[in-house]
C-alpha positions as CSV (number, residue, x, y, z in Angstrom):
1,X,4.3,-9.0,-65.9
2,X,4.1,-8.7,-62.1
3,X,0.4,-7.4,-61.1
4,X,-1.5,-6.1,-58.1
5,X,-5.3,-6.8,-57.8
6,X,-7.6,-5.0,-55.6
7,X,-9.9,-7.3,-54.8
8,X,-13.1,-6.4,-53.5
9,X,-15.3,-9.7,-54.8
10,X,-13.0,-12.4,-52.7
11,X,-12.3,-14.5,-55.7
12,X,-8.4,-13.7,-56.9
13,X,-6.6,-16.1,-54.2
14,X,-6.5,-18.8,-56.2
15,X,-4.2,-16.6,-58.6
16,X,-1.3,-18.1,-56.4
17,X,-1.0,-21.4,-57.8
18,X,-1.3,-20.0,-61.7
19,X,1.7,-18.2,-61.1
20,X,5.5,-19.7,-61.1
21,X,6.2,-17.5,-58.2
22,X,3.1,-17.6,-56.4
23,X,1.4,-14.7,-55.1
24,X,1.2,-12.8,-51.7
25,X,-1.7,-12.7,-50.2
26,X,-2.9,-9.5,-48.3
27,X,-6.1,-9.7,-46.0
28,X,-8.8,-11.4,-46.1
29,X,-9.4,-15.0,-44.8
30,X,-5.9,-16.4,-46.8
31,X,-3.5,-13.6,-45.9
32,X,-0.2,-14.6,-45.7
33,X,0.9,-11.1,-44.1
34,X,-1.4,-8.2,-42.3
35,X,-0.9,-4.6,-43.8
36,X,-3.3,-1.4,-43.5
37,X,-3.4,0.3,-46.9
38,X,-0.7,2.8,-45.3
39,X,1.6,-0.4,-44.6
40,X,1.3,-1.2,-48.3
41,X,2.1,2.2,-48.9
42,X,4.6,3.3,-46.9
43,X,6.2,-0.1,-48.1
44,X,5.8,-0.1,-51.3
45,X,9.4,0.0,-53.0
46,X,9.6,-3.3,-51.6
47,X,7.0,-4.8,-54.0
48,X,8.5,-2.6,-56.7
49,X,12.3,-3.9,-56.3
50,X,10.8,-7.5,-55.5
51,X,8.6,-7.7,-58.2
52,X,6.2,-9.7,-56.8
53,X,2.4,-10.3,-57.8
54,X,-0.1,-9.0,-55.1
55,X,-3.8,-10.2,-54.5
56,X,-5.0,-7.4,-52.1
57,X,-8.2,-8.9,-50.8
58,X,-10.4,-6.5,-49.4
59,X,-13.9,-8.0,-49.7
60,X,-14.6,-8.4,-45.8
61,X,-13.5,-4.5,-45.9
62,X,-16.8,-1.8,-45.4
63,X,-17.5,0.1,-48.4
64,X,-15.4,3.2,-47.6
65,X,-12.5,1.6,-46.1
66,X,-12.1,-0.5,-49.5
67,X,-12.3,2.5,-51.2
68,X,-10.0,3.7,-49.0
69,X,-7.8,0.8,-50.0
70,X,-8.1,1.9,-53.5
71,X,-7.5,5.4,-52.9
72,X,-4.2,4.9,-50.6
73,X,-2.5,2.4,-53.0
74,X,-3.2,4.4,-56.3
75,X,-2.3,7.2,-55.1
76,X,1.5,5.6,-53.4
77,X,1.8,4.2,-56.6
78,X,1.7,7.7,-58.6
79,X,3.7,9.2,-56.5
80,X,6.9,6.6,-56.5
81,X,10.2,8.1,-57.5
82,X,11.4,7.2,-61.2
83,X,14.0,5.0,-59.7
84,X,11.3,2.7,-58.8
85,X,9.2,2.7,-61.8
86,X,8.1,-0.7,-62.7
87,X,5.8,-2.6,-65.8
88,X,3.0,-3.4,-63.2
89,X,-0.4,-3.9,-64.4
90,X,-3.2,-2.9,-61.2
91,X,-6.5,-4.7,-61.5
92,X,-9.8,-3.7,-60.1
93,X,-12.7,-5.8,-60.6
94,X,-16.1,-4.1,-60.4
95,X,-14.7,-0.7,-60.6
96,X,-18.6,0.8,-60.8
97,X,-17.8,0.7,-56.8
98,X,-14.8,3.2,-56.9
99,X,-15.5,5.1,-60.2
100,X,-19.0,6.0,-60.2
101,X,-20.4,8.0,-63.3
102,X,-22.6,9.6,-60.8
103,X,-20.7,10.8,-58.0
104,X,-17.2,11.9,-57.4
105,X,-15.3,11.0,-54.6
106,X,-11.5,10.3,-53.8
107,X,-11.1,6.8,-55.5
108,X,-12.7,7.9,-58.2
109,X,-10.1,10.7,-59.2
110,X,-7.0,8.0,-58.3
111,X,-8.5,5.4,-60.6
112,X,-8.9,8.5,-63.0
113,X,-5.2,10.0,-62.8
114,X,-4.0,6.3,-63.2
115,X,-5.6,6.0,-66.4
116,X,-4.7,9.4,-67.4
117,X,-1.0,8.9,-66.3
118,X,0.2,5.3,-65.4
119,X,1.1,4.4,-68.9
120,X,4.6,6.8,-68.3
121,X,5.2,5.2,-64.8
122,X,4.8,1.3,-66.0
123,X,1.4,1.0,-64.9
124,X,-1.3,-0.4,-66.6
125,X,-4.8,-0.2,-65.8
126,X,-7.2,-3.4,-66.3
127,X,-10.6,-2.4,-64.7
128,X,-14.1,-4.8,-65.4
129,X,-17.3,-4.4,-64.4
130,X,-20.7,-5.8,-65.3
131,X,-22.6,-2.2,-65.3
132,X,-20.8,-0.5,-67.6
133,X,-23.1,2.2,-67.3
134,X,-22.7,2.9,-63.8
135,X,-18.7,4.0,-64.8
136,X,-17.5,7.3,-65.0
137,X,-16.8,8.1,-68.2
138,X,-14.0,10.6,-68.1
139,X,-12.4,6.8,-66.7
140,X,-13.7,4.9,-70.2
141,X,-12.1,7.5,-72.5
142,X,-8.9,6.9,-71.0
143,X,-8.7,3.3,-71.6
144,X,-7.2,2.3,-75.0
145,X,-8.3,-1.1,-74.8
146,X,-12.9,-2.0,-74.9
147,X,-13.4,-5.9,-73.9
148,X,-17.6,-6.3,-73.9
149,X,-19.1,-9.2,-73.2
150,X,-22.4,-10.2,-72.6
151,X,-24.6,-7.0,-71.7
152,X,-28.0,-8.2,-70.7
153,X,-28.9,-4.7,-69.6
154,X,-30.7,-2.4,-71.8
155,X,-29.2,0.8,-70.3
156,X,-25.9,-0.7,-69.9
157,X,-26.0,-1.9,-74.1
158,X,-26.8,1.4,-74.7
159,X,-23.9,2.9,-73.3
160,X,-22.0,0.3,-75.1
161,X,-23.6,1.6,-78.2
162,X,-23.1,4.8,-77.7
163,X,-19.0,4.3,-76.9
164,X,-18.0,1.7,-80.1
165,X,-20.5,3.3,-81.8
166,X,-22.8,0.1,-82.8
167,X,-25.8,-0.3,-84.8
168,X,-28.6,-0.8,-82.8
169,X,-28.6,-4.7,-84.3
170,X,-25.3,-5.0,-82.7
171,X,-25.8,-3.6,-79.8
172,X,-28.5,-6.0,-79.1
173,X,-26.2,-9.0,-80.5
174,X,-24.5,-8.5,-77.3
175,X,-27.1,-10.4,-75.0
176,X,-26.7,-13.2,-76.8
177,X,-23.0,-13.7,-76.5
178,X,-21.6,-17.2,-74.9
179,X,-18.7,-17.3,-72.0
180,X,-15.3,-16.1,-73.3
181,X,-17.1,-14.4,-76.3
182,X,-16.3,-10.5,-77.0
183,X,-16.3,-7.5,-78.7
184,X,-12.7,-6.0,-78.8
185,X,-11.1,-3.1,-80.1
186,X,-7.5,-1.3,-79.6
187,X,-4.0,-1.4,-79.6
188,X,-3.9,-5.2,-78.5
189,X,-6.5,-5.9,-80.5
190,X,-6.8,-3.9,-83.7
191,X,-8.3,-0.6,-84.1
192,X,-10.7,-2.3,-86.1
193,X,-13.7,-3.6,-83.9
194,X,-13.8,-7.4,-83.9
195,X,-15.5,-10.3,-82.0
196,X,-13.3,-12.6,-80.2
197,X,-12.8,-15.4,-78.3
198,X,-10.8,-15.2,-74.9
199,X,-9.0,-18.1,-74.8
200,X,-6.3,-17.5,-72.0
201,X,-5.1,-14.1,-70.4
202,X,-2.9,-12.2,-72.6
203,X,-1.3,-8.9,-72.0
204,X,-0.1,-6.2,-74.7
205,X,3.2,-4.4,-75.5
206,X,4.3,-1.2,-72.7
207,X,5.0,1.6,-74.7
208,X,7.9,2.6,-72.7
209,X,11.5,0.5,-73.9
210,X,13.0,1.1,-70.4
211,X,10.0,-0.3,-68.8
212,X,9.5,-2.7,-71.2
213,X,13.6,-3.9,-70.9
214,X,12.4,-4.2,-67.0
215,X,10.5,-7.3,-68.1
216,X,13.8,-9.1,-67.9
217,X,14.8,-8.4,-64.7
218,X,14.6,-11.1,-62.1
219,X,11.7,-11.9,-60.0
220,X,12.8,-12.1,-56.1
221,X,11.7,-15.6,-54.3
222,X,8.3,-14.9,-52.9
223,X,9.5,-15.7,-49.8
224,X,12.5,-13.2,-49.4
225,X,9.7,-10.8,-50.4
226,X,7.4,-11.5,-47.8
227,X,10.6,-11.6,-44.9
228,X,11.9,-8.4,-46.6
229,X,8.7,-7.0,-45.6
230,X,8.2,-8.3,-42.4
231,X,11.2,-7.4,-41.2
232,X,10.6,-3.4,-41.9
233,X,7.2,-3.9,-40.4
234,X,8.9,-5.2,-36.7
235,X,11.8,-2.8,-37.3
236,X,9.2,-0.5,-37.4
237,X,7.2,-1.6,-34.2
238,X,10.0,-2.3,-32.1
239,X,11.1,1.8,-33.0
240,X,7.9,3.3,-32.2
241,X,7.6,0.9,-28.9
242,X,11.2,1.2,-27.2
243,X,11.8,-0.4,-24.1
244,X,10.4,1.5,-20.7
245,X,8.4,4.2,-23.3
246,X,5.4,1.9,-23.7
247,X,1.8,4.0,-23.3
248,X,-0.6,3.0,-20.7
249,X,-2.9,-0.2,-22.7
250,X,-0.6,-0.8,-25.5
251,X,-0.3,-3.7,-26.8
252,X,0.0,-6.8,-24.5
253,X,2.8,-8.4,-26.6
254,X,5.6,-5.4,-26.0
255,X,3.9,-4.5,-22.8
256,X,5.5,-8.0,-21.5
257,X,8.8,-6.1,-22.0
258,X,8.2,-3.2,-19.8
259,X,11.1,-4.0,-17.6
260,X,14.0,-1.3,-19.0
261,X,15.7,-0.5,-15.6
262,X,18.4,-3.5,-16.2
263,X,21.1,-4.3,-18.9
264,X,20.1,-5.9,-22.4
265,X,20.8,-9.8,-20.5
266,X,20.2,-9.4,-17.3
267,X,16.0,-8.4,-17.6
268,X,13.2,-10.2,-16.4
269,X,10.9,-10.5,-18.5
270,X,7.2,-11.7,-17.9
271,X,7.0,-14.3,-21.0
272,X,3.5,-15.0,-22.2
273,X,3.3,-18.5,-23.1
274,X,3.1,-18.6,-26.6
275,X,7.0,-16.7,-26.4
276,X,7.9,-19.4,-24.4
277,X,6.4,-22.3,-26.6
278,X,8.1,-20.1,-29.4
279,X,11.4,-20.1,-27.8
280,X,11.3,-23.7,-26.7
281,X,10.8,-24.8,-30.5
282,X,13.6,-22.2,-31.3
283,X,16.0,-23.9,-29.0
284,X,14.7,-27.5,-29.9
285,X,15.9,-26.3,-33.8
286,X,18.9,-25.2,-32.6
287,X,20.9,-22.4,-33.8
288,X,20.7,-23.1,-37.7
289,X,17.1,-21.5,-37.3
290,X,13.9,-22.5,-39.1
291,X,11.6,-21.2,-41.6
292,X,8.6,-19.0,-39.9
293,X,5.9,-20.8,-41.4
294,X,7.2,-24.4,-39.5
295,X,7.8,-22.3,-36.7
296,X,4.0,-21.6,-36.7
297,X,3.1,-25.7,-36.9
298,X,5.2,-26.7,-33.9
299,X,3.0,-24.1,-31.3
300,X,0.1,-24.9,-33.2
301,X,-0.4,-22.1,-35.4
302,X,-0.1,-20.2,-38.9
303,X,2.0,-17.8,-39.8
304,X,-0.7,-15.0,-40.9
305,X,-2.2,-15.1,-37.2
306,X,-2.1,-11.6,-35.4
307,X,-0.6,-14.1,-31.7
308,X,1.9,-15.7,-33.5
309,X,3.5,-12.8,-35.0
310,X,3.1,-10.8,-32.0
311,X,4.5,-13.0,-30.2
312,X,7.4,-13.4,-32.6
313,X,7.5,-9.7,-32.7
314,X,8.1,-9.5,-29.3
315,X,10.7,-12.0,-28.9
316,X,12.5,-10.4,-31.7
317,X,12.2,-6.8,-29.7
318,X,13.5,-8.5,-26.7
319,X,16.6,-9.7,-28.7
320,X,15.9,-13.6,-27.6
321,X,15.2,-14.4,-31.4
322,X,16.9,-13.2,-34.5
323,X,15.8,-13.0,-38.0
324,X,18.5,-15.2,-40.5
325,X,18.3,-15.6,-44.6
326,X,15.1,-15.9,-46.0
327,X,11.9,-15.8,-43.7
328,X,14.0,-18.3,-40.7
329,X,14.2,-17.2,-37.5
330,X,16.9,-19.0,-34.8
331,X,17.1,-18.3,-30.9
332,X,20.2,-15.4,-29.8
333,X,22.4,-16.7,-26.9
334,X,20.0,-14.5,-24.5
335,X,17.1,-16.9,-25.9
336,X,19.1,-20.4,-25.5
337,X,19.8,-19.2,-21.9
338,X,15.8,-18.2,-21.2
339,X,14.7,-21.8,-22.8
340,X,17.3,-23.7,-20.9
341,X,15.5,-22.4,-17.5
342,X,12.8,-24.1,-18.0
343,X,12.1,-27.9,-18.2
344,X,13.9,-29.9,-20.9
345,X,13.3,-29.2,-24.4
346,X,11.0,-31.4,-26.7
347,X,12.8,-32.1,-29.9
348,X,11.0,-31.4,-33.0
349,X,9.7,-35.2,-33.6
350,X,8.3,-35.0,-30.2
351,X,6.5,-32.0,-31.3
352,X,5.4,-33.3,-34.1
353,X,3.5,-36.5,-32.7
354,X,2.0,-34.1,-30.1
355,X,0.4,-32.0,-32.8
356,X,-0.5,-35.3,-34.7
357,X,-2.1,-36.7,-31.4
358,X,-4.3,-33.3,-31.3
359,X,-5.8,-34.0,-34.2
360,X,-9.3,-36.3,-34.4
361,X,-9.6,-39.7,-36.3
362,X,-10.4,-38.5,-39.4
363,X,-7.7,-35.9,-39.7
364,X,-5.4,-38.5,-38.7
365,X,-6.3,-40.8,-41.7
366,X,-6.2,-37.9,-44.2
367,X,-3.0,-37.1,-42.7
368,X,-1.6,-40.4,-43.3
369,X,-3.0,-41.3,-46.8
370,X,-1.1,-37.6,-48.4
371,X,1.9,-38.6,-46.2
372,X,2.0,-41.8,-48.1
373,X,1.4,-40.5,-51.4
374,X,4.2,-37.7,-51.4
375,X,5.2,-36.3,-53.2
376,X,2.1,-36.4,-55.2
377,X,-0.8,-34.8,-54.8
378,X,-4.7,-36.2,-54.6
379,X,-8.0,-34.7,-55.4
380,X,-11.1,-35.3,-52.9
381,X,-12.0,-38.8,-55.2
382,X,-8.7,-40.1,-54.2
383,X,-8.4,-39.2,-50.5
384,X,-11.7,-41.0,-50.1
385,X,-10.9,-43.9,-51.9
386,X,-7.9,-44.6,-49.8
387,X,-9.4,-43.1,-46.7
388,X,-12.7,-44.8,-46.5
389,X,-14.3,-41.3,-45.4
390,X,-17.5,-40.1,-46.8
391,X,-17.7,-36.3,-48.9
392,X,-18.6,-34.6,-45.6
393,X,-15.8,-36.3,-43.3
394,X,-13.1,-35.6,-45.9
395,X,-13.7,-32.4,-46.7
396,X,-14.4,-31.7,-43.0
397,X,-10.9,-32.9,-42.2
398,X,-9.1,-31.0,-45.3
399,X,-10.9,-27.9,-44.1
400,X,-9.2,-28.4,-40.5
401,X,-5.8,-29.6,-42.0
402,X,-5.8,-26.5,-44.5
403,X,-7.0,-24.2,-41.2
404,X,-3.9,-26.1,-39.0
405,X,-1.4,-24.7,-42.3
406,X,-1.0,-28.5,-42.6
407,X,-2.2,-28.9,-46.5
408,X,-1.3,-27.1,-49.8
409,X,-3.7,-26.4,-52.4
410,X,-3.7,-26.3,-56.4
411,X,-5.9,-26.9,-58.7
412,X,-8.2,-29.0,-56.7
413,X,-5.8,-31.1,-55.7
414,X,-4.2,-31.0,-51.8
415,X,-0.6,-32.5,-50.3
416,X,1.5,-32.0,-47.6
417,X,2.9,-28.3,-47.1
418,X,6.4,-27.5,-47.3
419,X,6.2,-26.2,-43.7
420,X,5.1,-29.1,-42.7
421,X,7.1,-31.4,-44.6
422,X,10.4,-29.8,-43.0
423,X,9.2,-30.7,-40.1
424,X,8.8,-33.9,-40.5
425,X,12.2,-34.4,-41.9
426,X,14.1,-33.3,-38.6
């Protein structure tokens, strides 16, 4: 079942690699695409159709604009058309935050009606905390399904206590549970209440047979997901920011395009430089395109920072770059001709052993040792080994390589990215 987890804690990115299809990542320090919580709203029925799992990480948020996150979301969600109903279960970890027992406020009542009436819509609620008695309870009766673990808290056992109805030997039991160890009861479990042991995540049955029949349906490529949505945002921007309308301090990327009196062709546009490097790696790929993310590596950036897909943005507005299948991008005839003004075009090795050359000694070495061992992937023990670098220098240089969208990550163990790896087979 596809999900979407508002997380305000920082610790659901590494969801991505647990999944077949991966995960996108929304803000935060990993985010693979920048969306307000109106983006992710007004853009929703793209994640419903895709069906693609979300982490929405909003721990560097404030208080009340994570709540506001929570609020915006739910609510978009309860409000979709029946067309676009999908089995979705929406997480929110520490819930205490959103739903307090002692004070009402907007998420609250979203988390609330969610409970209440998500089931009909496809959407299942998980929320967790660790002070259960710091949750509203109009938000605990609506739940079906009571996980408790440990419960070191006197006030919060009590509360426990008073909702399974435990003896007060039980209740007390519960501070002595291990990890994984919990008291369970409903539908998924038995009405019955029972201690068990979580062994891996599990989900329960939708009680909804179209829903459920849903479950079958394809999973779009993350990928075509993230360009689907990328290319509504910049439809979007280019709309609300046409050509000789641009307000006085807007932003510097479309005010480079501030030249309207002349044909589409025939402008002259003030290129920044990072739309030039952009469109000299365009043209040095030629007109078959390349995906964004190696785009990124050969101007020496990633593809979730704010210049390079303003830049990209712009150059897209400007009708120099077009978007092709997938997330590539290829220069337009008006682009080729721009590029070929300049001085001549560095091919993509060229590129390539520029950006290797930027790189210090030690990066170098890591560099070289995963580049050897592809398509296989090393832990930290084996990059040392073969390296000769100490704990510090290794994971200093994996930090820069991951930084540089040079590395990917899973389960401890780092190789080559694919956006890299096309690169280097130009």
């Amino acid at each position: 079942m596809p999900f979407i987890v508002l997380d305000s804690v920082g610790e659901f990115v590494s969801l991505r690699d647990a999944t077949p299809n991966g995960v996108l990542i929304v803000g935060g320090e990993e985010s693979e695409i920048e969306l307000s919580a109106d983006d992710m709203a007004n853009h929703l029925d793209i994640i419903m159709k895709t069906r693609i799992s979300v982490v929405i990480d909003i721990s560097l948020l404030s208080d009340d604009a994570q709540a506001e996150w929570v609020t915006t979301l739910l609510t978009a969600m309860m409000k979709l058309p029946p067309a676009l109903h999908q089995p979705y279960l929406v997480v929110i970890d520490e819930v205490q935050r959103f739903a307090r027992q002692s004070k009402s406020s907007k998420s609250r009542d979203a988390i609330e009606r969610v409970a209440k009436q998500g089931r009909k819509r496809g959407v299942t609620l998980l929320v967790a905390t660790q002070r259960v008695s710091d949750v509203s309870k109009s938000l605990t009766t609506q739940t079906r399904n009571h996980l408790y673990g440990r419960v070191t808290d006197a006030v919060d056992r009590k509360r426990v206590r008073e909702e399974l109805g435990l003896t007060s030997a039980m209740a007390t039991s519960l501070q002595h549970f291990a990890n994984g160890e919990f008291l369970a009861r409903g539908p998924a479990v038995g009405e019955t209440l029972r201690k068990i042991r979580i062994a891996e995540p599990r989900s329960g049955k939708l009680g909804n047979d179209h829903l459920i029949a849903k479950l079958r349906d394809p999973i779009t490529l993350l990928a075509d997901a993230v360009a689907a949505l990328r290319e509504r945002l910049m439809e979007k921007t280019a709309a609300s920011h046409p050509l000789g309308e641009q307000p006085a301090g807007d932003d510097e990327a479309f005010d480079r395009l501030s030249n309207e009196a002349a044909p589409r062709g025939h402008r002259d546009f003030d290129l920044g430089r990072q739309e030039l490097e952009l469109l000299e790696a365009l043209a040095a790929v030629g007109r078959r395109g390349i995906e964004r993310a190696s785009l990124a590596l050969m101007v020496h950036s990633t593809e979730r920072r704010t210049s390079f897909q303003s830049a990209l943005t712009c150059l897209l507005a400007a009708g120099m770059a077009a978007l092709g299948a997938g997330s590539r991008v290829r220069i337009s005839p008006e682009g080729q001709t721009v590029a070929g003004n300049g001085a001549r075009i560095r091919s993509v090795p060229e590129r390539l052993a520029v950006l290797k050359v930027a790189h210090g000694r030690n990066e170098s070495r890591v560099f070289a040792c995963l580049a050897a061992a592809r398509p296989g992937m090393l832990d930290l023990a084996a990059i040392q080994d073969r390296t000769g670098l100490g704990p510090r220098q290794a994971k200093t240089a994996l930090k820069q390589l991951r930084r540089d969208g040079w590395l990917a990550e899973t389960r401890g163990k780092v190789q080559l990215s694919r956006a890299l790896l096309r690169l280097m087979a130009f």
